[in-house]
C-alpha positions in Angstrom: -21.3 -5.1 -16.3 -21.8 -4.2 -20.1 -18.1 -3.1 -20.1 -17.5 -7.0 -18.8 -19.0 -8.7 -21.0 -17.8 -6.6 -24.1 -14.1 -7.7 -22.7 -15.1 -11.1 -22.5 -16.8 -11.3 -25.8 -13.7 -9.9 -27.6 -11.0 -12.2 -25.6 -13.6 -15.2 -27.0 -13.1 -13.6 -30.4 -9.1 -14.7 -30.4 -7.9 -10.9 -28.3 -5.2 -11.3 -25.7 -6.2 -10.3 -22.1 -3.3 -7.6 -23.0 -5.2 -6.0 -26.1 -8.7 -6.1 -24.1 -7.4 -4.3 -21.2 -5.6 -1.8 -23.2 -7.4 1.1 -21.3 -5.4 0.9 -17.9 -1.7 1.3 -18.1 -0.2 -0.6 -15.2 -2.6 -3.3 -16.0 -1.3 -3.1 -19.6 2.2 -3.7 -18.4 1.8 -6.1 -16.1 -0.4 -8.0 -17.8 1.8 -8.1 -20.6 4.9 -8.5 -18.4 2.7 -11.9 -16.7 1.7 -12.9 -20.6 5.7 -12.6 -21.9 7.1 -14.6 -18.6 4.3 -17.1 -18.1 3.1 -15.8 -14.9 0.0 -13.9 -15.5 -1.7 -15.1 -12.5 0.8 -14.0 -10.2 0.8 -10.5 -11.6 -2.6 -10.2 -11.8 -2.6 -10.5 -7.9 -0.3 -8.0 -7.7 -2.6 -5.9 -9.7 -4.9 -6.8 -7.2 -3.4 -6.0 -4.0 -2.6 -2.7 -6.0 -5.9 -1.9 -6.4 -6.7 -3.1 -2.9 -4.3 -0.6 -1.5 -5.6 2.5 -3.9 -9.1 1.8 -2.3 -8.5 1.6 1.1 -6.4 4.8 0.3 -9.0 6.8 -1.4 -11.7 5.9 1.1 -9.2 6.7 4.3 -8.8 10.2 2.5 -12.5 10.2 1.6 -13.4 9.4 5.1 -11.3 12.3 6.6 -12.8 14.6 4.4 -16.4 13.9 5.1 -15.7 13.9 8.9 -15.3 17.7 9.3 -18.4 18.1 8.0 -20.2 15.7 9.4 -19.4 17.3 12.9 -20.5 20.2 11.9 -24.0 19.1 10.7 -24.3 17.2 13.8 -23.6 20.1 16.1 -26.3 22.2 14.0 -28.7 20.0 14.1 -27.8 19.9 18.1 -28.1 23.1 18.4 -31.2 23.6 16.8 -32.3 20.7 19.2 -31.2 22.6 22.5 -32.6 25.9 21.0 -35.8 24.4 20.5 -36.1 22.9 23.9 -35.0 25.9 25.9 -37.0 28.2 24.1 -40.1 27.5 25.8 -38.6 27.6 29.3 -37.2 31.2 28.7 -40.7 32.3 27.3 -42.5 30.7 30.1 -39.8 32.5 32.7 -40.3 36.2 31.1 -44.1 35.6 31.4 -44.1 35.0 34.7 -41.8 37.6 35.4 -44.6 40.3 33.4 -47.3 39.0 35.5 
């Protein structure tokens, strides 16, 4: 939010949305692409939908990572479950057994 409002203090200050944004290169060009042609709004969606699409990407790939491991924690924690439950029954079965 910091980084925000430091952008929008120095566009109040007389900067073009072009020199604030300096950081990010395809926002750089399109925004100065939008700024030279006189359609800045139009480009800026397209920076959008670009940014929409690099999300959805990086938490599809994020998502496939984690779900590997997630199924194996599960199954551990299963495991231990079933463990823990039969235990007993094969302890009570051995002592009848030695009786």
């Amino acid at each position: 939010m910091k980084k925000f409002c430091s952008k929008t203090r120095s566009m109040r200050r007389g900067f073009t949305l072009l020199e604030v944004l300096f950081t990010v290169v395809i926002l750089v060009v399109l925004v100065a692409v939008g700024e030279d042609s006189g359609s800045l709004e139009s480009m800026l969606a397209q920076v959008a939908h670009f940014y929409d699409r690099d999300v959805e990407y990086n938490t599809k790939k994020l998502t496939t990572l984690l779900e590997p491991l997630l199924t194996a924690f599960l199954s551990v924690i299963v495991g231990f479950v079933v463990v823990s439950l039969y235990l007993p029954i094969f302890s009570l079965g051995k002592a009848i057994m030695h009786q």
